[in-house]
C-alpha positions as CSV (number, residue, x, y, z in Angstrom):
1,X,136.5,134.3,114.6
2,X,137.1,131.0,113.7
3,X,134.5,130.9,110.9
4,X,135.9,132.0,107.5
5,X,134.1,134.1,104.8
6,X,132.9,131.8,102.4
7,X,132.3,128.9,104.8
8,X,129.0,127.0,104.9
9,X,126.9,126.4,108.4
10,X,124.2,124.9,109.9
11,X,122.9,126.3,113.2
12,X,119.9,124.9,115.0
13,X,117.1,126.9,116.2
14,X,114.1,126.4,118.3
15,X,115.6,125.3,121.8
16,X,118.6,124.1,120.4
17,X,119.6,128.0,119.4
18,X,123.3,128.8,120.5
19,X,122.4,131.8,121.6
20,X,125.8,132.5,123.0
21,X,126.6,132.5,119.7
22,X,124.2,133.2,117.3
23,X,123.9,136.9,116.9
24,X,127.9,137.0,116.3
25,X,127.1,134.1,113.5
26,X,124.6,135.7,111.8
27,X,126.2,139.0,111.7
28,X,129.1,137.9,110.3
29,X,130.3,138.7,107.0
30,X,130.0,136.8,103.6
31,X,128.9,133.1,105.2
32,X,126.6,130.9,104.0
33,X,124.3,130.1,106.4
34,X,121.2,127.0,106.8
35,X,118.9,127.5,109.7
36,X,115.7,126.2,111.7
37,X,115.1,129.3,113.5
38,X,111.5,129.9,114.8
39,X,109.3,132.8,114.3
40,X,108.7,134.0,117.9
41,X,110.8,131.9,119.1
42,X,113.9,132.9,117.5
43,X,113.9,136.0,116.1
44,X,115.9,137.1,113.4
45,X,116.0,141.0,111.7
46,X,117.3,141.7,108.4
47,X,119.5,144.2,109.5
48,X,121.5,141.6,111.8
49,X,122.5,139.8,108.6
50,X,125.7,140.8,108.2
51,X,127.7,141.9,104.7
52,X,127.6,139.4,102.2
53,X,125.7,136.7,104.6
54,X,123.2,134.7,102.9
55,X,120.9,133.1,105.4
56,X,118.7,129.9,104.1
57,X,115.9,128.9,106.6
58,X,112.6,127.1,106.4
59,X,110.2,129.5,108.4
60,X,109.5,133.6,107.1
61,X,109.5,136.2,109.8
62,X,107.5,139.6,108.9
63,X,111.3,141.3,110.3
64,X,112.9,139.3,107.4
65,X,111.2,141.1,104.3
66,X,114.0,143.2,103.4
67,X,116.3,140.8,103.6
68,X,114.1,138.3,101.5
69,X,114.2,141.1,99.1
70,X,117.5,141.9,98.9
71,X,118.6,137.9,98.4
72,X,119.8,137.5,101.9
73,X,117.3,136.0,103.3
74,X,116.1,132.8,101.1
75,X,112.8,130.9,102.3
76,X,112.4,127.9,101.1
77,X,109.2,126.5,101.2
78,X,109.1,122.7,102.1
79,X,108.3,120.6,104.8
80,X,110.8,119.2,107.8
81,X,110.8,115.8,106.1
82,X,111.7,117.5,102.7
83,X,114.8,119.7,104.4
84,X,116.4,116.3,105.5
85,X,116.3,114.9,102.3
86,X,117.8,118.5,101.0
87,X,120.6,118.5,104.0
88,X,121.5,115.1,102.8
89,X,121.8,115.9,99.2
90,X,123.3,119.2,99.4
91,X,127.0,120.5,99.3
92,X,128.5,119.1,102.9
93,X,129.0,122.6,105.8
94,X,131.9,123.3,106.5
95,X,130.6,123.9,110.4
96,X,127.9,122.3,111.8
97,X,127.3,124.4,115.3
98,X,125.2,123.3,118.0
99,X,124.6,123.7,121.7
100,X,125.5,120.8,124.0
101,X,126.1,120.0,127.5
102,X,128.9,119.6,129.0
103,X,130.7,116.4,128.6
104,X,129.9,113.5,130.8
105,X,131.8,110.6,132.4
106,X,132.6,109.2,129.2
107,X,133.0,111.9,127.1
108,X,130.1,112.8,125.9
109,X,127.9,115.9,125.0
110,X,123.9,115.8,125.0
111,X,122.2,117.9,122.7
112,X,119.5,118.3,125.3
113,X,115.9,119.5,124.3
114,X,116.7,119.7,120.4
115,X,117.5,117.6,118.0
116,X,115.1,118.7,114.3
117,X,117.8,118.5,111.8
118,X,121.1,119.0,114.0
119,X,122.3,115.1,113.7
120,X,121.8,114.9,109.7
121,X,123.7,118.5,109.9
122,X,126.4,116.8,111.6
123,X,126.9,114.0,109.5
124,X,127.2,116.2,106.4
125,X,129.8,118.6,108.5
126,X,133.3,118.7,108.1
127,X,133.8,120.1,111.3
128,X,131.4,120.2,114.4
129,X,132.0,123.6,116.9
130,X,130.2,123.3,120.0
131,X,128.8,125.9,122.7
132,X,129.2,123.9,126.0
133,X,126.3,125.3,127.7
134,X,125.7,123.9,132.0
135,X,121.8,125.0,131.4
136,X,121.7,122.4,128.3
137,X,119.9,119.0,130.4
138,X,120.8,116.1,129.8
139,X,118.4,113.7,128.1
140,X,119.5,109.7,127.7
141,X,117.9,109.3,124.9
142,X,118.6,112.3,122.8
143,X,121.6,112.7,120.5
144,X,124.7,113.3,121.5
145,X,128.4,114.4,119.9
146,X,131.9,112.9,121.6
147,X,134.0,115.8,122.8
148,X,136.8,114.7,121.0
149,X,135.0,115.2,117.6
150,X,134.6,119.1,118.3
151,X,136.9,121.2,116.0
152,X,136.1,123.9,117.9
153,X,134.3,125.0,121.5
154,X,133.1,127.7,124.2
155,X,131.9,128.0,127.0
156,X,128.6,129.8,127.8
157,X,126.4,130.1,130.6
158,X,123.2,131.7,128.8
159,X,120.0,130.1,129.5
160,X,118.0,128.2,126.9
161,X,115.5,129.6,124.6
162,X,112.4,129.5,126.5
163,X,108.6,129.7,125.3
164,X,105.4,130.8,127.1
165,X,101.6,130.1,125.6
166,X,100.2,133.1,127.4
167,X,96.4,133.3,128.7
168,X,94.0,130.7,126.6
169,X,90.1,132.2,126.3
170,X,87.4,129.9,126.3
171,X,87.1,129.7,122.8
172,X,90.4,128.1,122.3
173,X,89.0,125.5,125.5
174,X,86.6,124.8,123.3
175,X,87.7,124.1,120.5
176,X,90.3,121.6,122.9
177,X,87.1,120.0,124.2
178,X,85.7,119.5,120.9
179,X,89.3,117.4,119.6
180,X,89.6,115.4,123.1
181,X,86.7,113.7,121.9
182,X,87.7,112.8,118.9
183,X,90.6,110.7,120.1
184,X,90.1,107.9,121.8
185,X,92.6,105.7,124.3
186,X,96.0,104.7,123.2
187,X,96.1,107.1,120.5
188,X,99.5,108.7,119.1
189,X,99.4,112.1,119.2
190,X,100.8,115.1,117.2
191,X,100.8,118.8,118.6
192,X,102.5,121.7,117.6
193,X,103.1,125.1,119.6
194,X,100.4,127.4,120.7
195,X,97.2,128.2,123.0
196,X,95.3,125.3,121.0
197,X,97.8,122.0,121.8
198,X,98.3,123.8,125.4
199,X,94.7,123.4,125.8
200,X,94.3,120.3,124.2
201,X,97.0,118.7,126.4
202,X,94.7,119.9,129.7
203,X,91.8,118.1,128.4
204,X,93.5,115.0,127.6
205,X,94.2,114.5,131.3
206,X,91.0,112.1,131.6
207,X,92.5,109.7,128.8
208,X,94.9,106.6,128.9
209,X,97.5,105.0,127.1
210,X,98.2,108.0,125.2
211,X,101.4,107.8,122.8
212,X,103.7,111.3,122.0
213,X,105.4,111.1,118.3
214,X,105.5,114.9,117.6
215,X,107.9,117.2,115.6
216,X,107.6,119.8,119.2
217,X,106.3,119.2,122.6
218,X,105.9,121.8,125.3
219,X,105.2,121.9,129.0
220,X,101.5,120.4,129.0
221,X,103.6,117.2,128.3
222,X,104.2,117.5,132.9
223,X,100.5,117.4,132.9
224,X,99.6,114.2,131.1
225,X,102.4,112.4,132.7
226,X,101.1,113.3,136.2
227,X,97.4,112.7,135.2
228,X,98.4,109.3,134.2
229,X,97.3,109.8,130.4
230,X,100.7,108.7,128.9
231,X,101.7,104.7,128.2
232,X,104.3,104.6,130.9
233,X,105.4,101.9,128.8
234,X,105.9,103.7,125.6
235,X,109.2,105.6,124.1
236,X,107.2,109.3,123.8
237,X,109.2,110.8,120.9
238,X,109.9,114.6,119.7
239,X,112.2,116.4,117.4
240,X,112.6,119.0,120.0
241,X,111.5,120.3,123.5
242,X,110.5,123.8,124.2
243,X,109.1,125.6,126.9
244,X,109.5,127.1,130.1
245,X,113.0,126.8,132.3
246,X,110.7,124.0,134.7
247,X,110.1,122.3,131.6
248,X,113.8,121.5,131.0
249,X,114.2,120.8,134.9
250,X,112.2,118.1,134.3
251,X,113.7,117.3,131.4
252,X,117.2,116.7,132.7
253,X,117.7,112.9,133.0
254,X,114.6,111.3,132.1
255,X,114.6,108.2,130.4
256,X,111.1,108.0,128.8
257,X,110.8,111.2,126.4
258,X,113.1,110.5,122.8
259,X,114.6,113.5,121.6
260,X,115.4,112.2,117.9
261,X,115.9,114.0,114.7
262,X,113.8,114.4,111.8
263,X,115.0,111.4,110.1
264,X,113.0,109.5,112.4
265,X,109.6,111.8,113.4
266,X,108.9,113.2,110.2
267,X,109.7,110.4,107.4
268,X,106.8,109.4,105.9
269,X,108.0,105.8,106.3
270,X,108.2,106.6,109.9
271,X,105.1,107.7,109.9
272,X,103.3,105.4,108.2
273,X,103.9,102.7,110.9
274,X,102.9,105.1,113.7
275,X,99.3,103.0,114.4
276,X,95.8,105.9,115.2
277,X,98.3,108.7,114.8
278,X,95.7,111.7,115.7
279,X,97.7,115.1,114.1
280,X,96.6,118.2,115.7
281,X,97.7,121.4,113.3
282,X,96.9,124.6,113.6
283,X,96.1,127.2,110.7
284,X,95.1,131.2,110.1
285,X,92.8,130.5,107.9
286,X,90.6,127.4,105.8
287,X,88.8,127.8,102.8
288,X,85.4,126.0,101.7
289,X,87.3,123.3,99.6
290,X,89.5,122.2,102.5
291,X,92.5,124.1,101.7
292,X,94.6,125.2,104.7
293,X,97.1,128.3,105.0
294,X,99.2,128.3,107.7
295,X,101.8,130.7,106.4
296,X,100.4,134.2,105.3
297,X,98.4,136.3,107.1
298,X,96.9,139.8,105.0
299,X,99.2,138.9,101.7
300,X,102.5,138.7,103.8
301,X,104.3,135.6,104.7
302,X,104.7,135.7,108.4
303,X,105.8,132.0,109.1
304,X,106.3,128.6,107.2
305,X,105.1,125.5,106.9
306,X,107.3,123.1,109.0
307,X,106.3,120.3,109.6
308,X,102.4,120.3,110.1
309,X,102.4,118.8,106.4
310,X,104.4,116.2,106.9
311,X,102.3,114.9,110.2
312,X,98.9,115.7,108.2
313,X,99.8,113.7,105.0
314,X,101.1,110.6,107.6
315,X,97.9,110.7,109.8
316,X,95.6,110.7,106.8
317,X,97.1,108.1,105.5
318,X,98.0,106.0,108.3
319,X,95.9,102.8,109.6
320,X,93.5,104.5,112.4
321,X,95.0,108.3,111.5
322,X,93.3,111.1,111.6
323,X,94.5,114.4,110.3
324,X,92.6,117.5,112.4
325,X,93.3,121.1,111.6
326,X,91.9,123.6,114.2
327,X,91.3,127.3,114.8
328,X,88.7,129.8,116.0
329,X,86.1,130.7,113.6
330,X,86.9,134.3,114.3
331,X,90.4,136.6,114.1
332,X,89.6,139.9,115.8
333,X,88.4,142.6,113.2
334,X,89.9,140.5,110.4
335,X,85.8,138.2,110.5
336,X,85.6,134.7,109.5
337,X,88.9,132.1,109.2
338,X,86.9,129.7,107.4
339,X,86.9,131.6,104.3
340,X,85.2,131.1,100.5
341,X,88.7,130.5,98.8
342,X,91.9,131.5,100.7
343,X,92.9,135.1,100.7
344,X,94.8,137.1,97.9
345,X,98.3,135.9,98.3
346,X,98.1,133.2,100.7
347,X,99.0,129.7,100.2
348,X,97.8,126.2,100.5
349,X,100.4,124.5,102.9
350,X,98.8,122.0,103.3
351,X,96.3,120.1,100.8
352,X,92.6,119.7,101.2
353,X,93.7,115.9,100.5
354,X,95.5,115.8,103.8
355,X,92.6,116.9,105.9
356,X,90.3,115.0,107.7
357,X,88.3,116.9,110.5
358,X,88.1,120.6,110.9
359,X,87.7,122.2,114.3
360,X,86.4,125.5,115.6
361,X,84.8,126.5,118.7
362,X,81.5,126.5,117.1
363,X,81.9,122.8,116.2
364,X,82.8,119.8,114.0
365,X,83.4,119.5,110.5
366,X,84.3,115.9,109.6
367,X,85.3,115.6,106.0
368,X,85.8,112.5,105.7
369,X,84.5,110.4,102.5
370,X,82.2,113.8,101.5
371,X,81.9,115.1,98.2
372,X,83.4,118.7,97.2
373,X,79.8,120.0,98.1
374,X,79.3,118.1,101.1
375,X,82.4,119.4,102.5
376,X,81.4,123.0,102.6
377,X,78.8,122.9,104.0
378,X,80.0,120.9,106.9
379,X,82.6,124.0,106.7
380,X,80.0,126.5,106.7
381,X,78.5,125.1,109.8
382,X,81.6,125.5,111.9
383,X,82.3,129.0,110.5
384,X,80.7,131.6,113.3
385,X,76.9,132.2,113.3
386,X,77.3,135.5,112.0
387,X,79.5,134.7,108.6
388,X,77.5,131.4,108.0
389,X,74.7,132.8,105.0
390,X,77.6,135.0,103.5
391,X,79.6,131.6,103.0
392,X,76.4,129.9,101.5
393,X,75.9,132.5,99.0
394,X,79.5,132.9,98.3
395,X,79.9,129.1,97.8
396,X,76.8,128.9,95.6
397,X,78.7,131.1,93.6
398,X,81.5,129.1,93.7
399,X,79.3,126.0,92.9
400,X,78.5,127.2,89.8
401,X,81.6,126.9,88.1
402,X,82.8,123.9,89.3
């Protein structure tokens, strides 16, 4: 292998994984290893670290607890914006890999769907290896690398990394519902991945003007472009692309979506001149002072921050922002996600001074310019019928010592 023990590397994840390569990369002995992989998207098991590998990565995966324990794993929990600023900062890899198209007329490789943190990455490389990959589309304006800088290449013919949103029930439609309203025409939006942004993209269709800066984008993006909801005039911009194998069909060539890096989605100086940027975050579970965990479900880490802190700080602060988080009252046997105080173990990823607007499918709970008690109680009264007196009594309690 052309990698040496000892050698540092970046490799991408989401939809920029090189899964040609990656399982070879991460099994590897004694490298040093920074990643964006995914949870669900791009899993990773402890046992296919190999000997001596220590892998670095923003997001937890349940499969990684051994290998957080035994030091091979390392989690480090910060936002996207606050990873470029530690890829910048940090000891330059010796191997920055990523996948890439192959070259075109002039030379060049596209990095396709994904770009997160893969051009900072690049910059602080020595030397750039690429997986030439035909299924890779090519996107004009998304980064791309010169053939002639690649140290090192292969061919692959694997397809990309592909994600599906499965069935969405009616309570995730309406909690969609309940955020379409909230945003009005020529708004800037923010989604991540999952049932709720799927949703939320279908009822956006009847809207106008709208304006994509996201850290992720999926296929509902098809839909509001044929409904006529998107500024036709506007440079829609994502860190990455992800989604199903049409998605990147329809991808390949277009002009009008900006695959960028992090450097410019997730800045907080970027940011703060995106104008009514509405952020839609999801989270497992919110507590009655507006505290938000997005990261731990029943005392175990099962995922990481990301970004969602970055976008909720930037809305909240931004002129006509709004920072929403949303989730169904309910979680199967596991009762009420709007909670007294978050559970044992879990953390607050993101601050209840980044949060505007809560959302379930029971309602509406706008927290904007209420007092500590105010704000419960609109809390309680999106919580589900049945949990709503045990909050009441439980945040009476709380009350008391505040």
């Amino acid at each position: 292998m052309i990698f040496r023990k000892g050698e540092r590397l970046f490799i991408p994840g989401a939809a920029g994984e090189p899964t040609a390569l990656v399982k070879e990369l991460f099994g590897a002995a004694g490298l040093d290893i920074t990643t964006s992989v995914v949870p669900g998207i791009n899993p990773l098991k402890s046992e296919a670290i190999g000997p001596g590998t220590q892998v670095t990565g923003l997001f937890m995966q349940p499969s990684l607890s051994e290998a957080q324990r035994s030091g091979s794993f390392r989690h480090i929990p910060q936002s996207y914006a606050a990873m470029l600023k530690q890829i910048e900062a940090d000891t330059p890899f010796d191997w920055c890999v990523v996948q890439v198209s192959p070259p075109d007329g002039r030379g060049r490789c596209s990095l396709g769907p994904a770009a997160e943190f893969a051009p900072a990455a690049m910059q602080r490389a020595r030397r750039i290896f690429g997986v030439i990959n035909p299924f890779v589309p090519v996107v004009p304006n998304a980064p791309f690398v010169e053939h002639a800088r690649l140290a090192g290449t292969m061919e692959a013919d694997t397809p990309i990394v592909t994600y599906a949103v499965g069935e969405v029930d009616s309570a995730t439609h309406m909690i969609a519902k309940h955020i379409a309203g909230l945003i009005p025409d020529g708004a800037a939006i923010q989604v991540g991945l999952g049932k709720v942004p799927h949703a939320l993209m279908q009822a956006l269709h009847g809207h106008r003007r709208l304006r994509i800066h996201s850290g992720m984008i999926s296929d509902g993006i098809i839909g509001l472009m044929q409904a006529g909801a998107l500024d036709e005039s506007h440079a829609h911009r994502t860190t990455a692309v992800l989604g199903s194998p049409a998605l990147y069909e329809w991808l390949d060539g277009r002009s009008d979506i900006h695959v960028r890096g992090v450097e410019e989605i997730h800045l907080p100086s970027v940011l703060a001149g995106v104008e009514r940027l509405f952020a839609v975050n999801s989270a497992l579970e919110v507590d009655l002072l507006g505290q938000c965990n997005l990261e731990h479900a029943n005392g175990r880490a099962v995922s990481g921050g990301g970004g969602a802190s970055d976008f909720a700080r930037g809305a909240r602060l931004g002129r006509g922002g709004v920072s929403i988080i949303a989730l169904p009252a309910t979680f199967g046997a596991a009762g009420s996600r709007i909670c007294p105080r978050l559970s044992n173990n879990a953390v607050a990823t993101i601050s209840r001074n980044d949060v505007d607007i809560v959302v379930t499918e029971e309602g509406i709970a706008d927290l904007r310019g209420k007092s500590v008690h105010e704000r419960a109680k609109a809390l309680i009264g999106v919580a589900a019928p049945g949990a709503r007196d045990p909050l009441s009594e439980q945040w009476a309690e709380i009350a008391g010592r505040l």
